[in-house]
C-alpha positions as CSV (number, residue, x, y, z in Angstrom):
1,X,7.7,-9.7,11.1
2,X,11.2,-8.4,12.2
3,X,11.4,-6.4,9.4
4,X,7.8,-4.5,10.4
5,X,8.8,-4.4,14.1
6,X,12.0,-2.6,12.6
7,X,10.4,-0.3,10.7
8,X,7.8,0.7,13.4
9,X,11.0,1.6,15.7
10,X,12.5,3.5,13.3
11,X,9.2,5.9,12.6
12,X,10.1,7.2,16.4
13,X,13.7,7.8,15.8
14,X,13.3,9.7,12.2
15,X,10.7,10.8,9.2
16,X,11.3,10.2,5.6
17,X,10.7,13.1,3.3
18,X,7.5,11.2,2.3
19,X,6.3,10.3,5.1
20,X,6.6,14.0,6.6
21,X,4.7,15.5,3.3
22,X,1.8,13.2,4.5
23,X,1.5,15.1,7.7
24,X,-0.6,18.0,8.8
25,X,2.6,19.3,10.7
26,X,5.9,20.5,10.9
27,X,7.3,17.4,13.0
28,X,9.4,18.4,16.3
29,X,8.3,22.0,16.1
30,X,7.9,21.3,20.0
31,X,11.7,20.7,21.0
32,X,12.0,18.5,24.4
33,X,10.1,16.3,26.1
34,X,6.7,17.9,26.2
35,X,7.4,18.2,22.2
36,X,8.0,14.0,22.1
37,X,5.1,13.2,24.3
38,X,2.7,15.3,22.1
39,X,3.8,13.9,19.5
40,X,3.6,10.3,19.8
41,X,0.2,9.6,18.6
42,X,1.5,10.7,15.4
43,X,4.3,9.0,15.4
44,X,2.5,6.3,16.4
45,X,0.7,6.3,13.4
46,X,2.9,6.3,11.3
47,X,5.1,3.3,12.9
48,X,2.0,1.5,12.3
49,X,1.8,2.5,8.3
50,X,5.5,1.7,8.3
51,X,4.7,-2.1,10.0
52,X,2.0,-2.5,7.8
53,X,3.7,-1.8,4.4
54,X,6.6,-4.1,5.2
55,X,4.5,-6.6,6.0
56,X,2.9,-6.3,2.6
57,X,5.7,-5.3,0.9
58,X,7.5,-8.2,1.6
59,X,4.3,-11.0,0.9
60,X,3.9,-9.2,-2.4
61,X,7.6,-10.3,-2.7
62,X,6.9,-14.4,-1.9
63,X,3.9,-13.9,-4.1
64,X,5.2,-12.8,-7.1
65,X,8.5,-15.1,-6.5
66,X,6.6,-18.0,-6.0
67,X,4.3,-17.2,-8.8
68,X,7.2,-17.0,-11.4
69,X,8.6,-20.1,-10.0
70,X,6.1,-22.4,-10.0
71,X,5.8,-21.1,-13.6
72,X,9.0,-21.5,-14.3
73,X,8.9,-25.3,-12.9
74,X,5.7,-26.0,-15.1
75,X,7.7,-24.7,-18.4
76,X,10.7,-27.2,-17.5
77,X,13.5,-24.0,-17.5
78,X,13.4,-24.8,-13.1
79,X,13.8,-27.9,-11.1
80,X,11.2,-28.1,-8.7
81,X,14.3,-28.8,-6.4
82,X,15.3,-25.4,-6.9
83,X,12.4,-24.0,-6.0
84,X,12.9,-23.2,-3.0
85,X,16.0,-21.4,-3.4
86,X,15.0,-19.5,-6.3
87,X,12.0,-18.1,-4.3
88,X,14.8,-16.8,-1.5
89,X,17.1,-15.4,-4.0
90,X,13.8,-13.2,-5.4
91,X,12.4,-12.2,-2.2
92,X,16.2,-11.3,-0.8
93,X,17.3,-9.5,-4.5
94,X,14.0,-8.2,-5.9
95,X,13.8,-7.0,-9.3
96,X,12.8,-3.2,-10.5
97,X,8.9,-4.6,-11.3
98,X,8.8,-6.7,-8.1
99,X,9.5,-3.6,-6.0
100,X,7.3,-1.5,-8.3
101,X,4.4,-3.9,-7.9
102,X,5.0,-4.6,-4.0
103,X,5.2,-0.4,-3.5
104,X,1.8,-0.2,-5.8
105,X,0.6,-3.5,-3.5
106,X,1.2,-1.5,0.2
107,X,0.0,2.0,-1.0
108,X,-3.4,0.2,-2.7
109,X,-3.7,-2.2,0.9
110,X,-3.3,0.6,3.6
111,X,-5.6,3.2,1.5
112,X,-2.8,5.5,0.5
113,X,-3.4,5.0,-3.7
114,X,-3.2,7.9,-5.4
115,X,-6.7,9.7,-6.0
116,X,-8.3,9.9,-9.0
117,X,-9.4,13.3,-10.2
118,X,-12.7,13.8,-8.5
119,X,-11.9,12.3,-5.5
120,X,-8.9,15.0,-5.7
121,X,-11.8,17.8,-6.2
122,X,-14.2,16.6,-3.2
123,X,-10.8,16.3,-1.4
124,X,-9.8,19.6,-2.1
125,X,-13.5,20.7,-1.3
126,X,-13.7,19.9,2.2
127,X,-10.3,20.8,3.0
128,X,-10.4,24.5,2.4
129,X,-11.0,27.0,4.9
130,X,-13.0,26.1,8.1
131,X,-14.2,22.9,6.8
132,X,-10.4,21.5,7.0
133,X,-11.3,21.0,10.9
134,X,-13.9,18.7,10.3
135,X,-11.9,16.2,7.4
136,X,-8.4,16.9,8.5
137,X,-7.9,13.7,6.3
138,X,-9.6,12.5,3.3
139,X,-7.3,10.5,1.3
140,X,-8.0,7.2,3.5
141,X,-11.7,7.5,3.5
142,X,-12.5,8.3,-0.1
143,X,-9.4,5.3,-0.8
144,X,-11.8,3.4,1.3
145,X,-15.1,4.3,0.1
146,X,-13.7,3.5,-4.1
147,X,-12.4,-0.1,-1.8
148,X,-15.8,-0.9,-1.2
149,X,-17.2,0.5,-4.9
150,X,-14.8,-1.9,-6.2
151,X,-16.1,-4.8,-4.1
152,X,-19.7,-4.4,-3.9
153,X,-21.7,-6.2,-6.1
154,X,-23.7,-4.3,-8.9
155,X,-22.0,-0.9,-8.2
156,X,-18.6,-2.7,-9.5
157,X,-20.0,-3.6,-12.8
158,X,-20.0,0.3,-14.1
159,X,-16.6,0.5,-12.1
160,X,-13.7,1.6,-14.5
161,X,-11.0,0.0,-12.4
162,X,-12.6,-3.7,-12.6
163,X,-12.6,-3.3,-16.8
164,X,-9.1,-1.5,-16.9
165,X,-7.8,-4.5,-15.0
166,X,-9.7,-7.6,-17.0
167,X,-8.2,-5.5,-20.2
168,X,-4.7,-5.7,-18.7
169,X,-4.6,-9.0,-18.1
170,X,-2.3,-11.5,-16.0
171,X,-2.2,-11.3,-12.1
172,X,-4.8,-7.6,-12.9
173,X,-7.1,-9.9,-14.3
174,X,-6.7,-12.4,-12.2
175,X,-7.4,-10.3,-9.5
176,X,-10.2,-8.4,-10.7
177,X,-12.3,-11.6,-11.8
178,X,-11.9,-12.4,-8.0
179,X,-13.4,-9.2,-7.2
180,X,-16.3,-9.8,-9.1
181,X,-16.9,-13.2,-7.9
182,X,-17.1,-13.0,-4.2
């Protein structure tokens, strides 16, 4: 949690690239104290994305970690001993996939995915001219409404993701089995 309360501080000191191109504006383009005030909802916001991703970040880490350990114990190449210390060595030095999967793991979590191509046209849609000031944001809602597709029983079974997934197989599989079954 340190690391989330960290990263929720730092949203009201400064703005990632990213995190600014996610914004419907320029940020500080009120200087002073007027500007700082107006503009903490906003930043508020996105302290509380910030928080949130760390704190999934970081259990996609131990997940993983503990996953290829307890693997690695059942082949015989660990000790279960060692355990332990091989899961804080991961989670401490990450690999390339393990921060690949845990960046994938936050976006998918906090409904930030990438859309698909016609959720990018309804997007699109309703954000042109005078209709952008009734869905100033869309990418969370349609991330949620293909959430619950994905989870709802009957309308998941003609859902592409859940059959993508079972194809990949592994922890994909794994997961989208679990889907189906709840």
């Amino acid at each position: 949690l340190g690391d989330a309360f960290k990263a929720y501080g730092q949203a009201f000191s400064h703005l990632s690239p990213e995190e600014i191109a996610k914004l419907d504006y320029i940020p500080g383009a009120m200087p002073g104290t007027l500007g700082r005030i107006l503009r903490t909802p906003g930043t508020s916001l996105a302290g509380m994305d910030t928080f949130f991703k760390t704190i999934l970040r970081r259990g996609s880490y131990y997940s993983e970690a503990i996953r290829d350990g307890t693997h690695m114990v059942a082949a015989g190449t660990l000790k279960e001993s060692e355990l332990a210390a091989f899961v804080a060595r991961r989670v401490n030095y990450p690999t390339k996939t393990m921060l690949d999967n845990a960046e994938q793991f936050a976006l998918s979590n906090t409904f930030q995915n990438d859309l698909g191509t016609m959720a990018q046209a309804v997007r699109g849609f309703t954000q042109m001219g005078p209709l952008v000031a009734f869905f100033p944001f869309m990418k969370t809602p349609i991330n949620l409404m293909k959430y619950a597709w994905n989870r709802t029983p009957g309308p998941q079974l003609i859902s592409k993701t859940l059959y993508d997934d079972i194809a990949a197989g592994g922890v994909k599989a794994d997961m989208a089995i679990g889907r189906l079954t709840l």
